[in-house]
C-alpha positions in Angstrom: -12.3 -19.5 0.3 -13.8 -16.0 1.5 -15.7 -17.7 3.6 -12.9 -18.9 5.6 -11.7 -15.5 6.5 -13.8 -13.5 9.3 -16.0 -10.6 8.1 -16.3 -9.2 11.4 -14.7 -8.0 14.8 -15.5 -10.2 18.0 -15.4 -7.7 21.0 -16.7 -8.1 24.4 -19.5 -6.1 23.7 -20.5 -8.4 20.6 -20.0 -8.5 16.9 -18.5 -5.8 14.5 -18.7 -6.1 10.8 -15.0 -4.5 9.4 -17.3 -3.0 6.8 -19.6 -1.4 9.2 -15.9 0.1 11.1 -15.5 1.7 8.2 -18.8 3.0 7.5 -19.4 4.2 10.9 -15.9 6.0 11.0 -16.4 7.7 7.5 -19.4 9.3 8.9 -17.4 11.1 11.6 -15.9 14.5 11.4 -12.1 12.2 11.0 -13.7 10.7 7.9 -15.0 12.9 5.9 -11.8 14.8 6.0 -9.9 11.6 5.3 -12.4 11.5 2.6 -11.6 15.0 1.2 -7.8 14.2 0.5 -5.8 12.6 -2.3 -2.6 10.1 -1.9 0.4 11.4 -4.0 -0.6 14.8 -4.3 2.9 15.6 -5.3 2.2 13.9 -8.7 -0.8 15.7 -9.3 -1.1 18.8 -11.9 -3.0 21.5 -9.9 -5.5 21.5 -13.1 -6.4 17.8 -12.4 -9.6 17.7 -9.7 -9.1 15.1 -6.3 -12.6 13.4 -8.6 -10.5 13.1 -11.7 -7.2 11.9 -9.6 -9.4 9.1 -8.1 -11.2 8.0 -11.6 -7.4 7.6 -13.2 -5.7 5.9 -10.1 -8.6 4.2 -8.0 -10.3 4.6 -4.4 -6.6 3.7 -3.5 -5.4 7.2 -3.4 -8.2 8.7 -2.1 -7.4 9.1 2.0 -10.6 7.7 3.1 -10.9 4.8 1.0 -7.5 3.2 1.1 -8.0 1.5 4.3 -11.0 -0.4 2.1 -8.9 -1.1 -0.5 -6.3 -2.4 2.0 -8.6 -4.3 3.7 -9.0 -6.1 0.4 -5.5 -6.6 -0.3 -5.6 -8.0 2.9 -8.2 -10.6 2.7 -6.3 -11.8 -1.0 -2.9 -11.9 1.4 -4.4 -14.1 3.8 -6.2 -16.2 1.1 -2.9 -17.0 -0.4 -1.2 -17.6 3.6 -2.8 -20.0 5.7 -0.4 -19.4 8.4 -2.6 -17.5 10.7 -4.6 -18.2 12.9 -8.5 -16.7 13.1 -7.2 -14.5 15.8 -4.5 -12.8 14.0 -6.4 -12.5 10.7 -9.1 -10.6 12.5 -5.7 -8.2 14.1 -4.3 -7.9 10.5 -8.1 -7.1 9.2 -8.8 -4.6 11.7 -5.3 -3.0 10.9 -6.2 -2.2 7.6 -9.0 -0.4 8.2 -7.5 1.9 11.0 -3.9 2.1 10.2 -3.8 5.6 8.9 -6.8 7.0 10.9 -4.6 9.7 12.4 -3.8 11.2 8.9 -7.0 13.1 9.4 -5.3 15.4 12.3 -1.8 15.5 10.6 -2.3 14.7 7.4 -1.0 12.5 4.9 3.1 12.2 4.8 4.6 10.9 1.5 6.2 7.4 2.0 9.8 7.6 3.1 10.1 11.0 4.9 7.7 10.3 7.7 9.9 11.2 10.6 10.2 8.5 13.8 8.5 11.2 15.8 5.3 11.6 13.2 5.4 7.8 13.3 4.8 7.6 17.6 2.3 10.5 17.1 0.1 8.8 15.0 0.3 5.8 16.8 -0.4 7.5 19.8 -3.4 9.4 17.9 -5.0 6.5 16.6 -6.1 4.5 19.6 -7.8 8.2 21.3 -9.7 8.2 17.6 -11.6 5.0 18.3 -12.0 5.8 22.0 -13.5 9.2 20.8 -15.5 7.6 17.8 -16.8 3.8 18.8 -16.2 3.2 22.7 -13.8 1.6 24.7 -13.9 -2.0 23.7 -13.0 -1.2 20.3 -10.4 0.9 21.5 -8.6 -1.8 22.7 -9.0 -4.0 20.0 -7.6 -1.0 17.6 -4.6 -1.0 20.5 -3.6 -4.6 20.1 -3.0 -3.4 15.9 -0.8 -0.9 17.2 1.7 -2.7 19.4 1.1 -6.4 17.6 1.6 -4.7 13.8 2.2 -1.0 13.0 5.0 -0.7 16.3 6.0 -4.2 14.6 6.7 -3.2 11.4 10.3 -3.9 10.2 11.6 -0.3 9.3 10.4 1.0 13.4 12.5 -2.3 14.9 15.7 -0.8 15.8 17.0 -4.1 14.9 15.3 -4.4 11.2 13.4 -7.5 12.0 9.5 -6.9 13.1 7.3 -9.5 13.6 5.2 -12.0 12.0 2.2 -9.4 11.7 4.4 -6.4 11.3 6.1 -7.8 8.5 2.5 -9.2 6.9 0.7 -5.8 6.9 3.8 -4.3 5.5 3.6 -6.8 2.5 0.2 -5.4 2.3 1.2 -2.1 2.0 4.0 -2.5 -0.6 1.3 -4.9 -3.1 -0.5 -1.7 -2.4 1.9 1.2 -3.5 2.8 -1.2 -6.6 -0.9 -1.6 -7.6 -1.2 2.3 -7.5 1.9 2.3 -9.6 1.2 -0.6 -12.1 -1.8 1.7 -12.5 -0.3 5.2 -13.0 1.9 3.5 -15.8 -1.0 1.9 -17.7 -3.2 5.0 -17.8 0.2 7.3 -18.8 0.7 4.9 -21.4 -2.8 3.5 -23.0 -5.2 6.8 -21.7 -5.8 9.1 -24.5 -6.3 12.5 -24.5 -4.3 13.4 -21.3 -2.0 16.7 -20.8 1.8 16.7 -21.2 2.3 17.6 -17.5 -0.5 14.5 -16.1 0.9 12.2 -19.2 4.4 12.6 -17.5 3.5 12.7 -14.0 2.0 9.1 -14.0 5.1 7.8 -16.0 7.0 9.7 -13.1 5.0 7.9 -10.4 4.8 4.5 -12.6 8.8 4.5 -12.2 9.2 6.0 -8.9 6.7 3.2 -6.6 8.5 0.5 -9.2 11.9 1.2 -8.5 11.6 1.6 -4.8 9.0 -1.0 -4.1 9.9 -3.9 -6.2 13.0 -4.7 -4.3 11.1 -4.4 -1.5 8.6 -7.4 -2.5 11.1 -9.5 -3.7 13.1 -10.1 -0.8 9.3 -11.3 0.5 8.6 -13.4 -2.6 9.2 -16.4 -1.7 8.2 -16.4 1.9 4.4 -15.2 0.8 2.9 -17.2 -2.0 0.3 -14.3 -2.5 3.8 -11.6 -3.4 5.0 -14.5 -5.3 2.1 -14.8 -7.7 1.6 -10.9 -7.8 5.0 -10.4 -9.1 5.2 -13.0 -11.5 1.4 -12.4 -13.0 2.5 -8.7 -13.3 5.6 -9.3 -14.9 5.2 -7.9 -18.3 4.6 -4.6 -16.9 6.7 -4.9 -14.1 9.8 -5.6 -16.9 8.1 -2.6 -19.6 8.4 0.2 -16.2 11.7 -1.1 -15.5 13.1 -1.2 -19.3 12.1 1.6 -20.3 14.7 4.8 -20.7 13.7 6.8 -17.7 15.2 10.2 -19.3 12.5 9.8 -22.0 10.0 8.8 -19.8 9.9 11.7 -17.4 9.1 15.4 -17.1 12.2 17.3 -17.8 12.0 19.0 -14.4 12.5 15.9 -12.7 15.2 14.9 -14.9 17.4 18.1 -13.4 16.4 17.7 -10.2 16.6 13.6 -9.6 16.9 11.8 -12.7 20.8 10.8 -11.8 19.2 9.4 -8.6 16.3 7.7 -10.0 18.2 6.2 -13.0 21.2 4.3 -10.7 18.3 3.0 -8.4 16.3 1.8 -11.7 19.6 -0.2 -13.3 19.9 -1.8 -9.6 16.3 -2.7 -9.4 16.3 -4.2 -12.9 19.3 -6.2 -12.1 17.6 -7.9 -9.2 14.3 -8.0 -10.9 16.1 -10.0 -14.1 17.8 -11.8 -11.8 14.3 -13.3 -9.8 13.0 -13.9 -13.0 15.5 -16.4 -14.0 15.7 -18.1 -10.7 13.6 -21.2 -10.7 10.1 -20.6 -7.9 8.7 -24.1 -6.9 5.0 -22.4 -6.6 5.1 -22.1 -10.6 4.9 -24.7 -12.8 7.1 -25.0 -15.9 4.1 -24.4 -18.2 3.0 -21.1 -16.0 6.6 -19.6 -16.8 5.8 -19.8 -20.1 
């Protein structure tokens, strides 16, 4: 129940709603630049406005508002994983709504070619943004998220694993990147009216977050209930991205530039997406599958 779940941030100074973090930080000078900037920019025509960006993809790709939205991914996780205890909901909550705060001083890097070194300076950045916009004591609490999660998180462990938070919020993230892309396909493929150049672009970034992410999520499926469920009640267009012929699908651009690449990393993502499919999951029931 949502009631279950805590709504708010217990410091020693008293109680912080996660909605009123946000609210207070959008209002600061880091904010409303966050607020001004657009996720996957790359995929964007330069004729298409950040406004019209947001109304086909979501607040999800707007800078500002993905820590929301993450915040309510993250409340469905937990719903779905009654593993953690009060304490570490509230560390995972408060994580979502600060974990890219720093992008407002060096801006947002595209998944996959953020550099170990950008990776310590936001970390590092992060902590002095709360000091500098709320105070000390919520400072800290924004300091435990950094070394109990985001320094957690499997792909900065030298040894791969992470830990139990680390590897939660980064579930979070990838149900995150693959709602963005279950999203870009369905307005590429249903939206009327929309330009060659968008039309292809959202295909482009419909196949891109669904090859790279999906394998990803799988290997998590059956330890979280909540990716579990995702995948399977998204499976329809999950199977459509991954079926259909990428060279057709695509600008021609890409094509010369990556579509080798991206077609080898599609046939081995449908393979092990077929092959989850057919493997029996004990949280379904017989007449769900069907």
């Amino acid at each position: 129940m949502e009631g279950a779940l805590p709504t708010d941030l217990h410091t020693s100074q008293g109680v912080l709603s996660f909605r009123e973090i946000h609210e207070r930080f959008a209002a600061t000078s880091y904010g409303k630049i966050l607020a001004k900037n657009i996720r996957y920019r790359f995929f964007k025509p330069p004729e298409v406005s950040h406004a019209e960006w947001e109304l086909l993809l979501g607040p999800d790709v707007n800078n500002l508002e993905h820590h929301w939205w993450s915040y309510r991914v993250m409340r469905a996780f937990l719903r779905w994983n009654s593993d953690f205890s009060r304490e570490e909901q509230e560390v995972l909550l408060l994580t979502a709504v600060t974990h890219d705060w720093a992008e407002a001083i060096i801006g947002d890097i595209p998944y996959g070619q953020k550099t170990t070194g950008e990776e310590d300076d936001e970390l590092h950045l992060i902590p002095q943004i709360a000091l500098e916009c709320f105070g000390e004591d919520i400072a800290q609490s924004v300091r435990q998220t950094i070394e109990r999660v985001l320094r957690e998180k499997p792909h900065l462990r030298s040894t791969g694993e992470g830990s139990k938070l680390g590897h939660a919020f980064e579930v979070v993230e990838q149900l995150g990147y693959l709602g963005t892309g279950g999203r870009a396909w369905a307005e590429a493929t249903k939206r009327e009216g929309l330009s060659t150049a968008l039309r292809g672009n959202l295909q482009w970034l419909g196949v891109d977050i669904h090859i790279h992410h999906i394998p990803i999520l799988l290997r998590y499926a059956e330890t979280y209930p909540a990716v579990c469920r995702y995948l399977f009640g998204t499976r329809h267009r999950i199977t459509d991205v991954l079926h259909r012929d990428i060279p057709s699908s695509l600008p021609s651009e890409v094509m010369l530039a990556k579509g080798d690449v991206l077609v080898q990393k599609s046939q081995v993502t449908r393979t092990v997406w077929e092959r989850w499919l057919q493997a029996p999951h004990p949280v379904f029931s017989q007449r769900e599958r069907e």
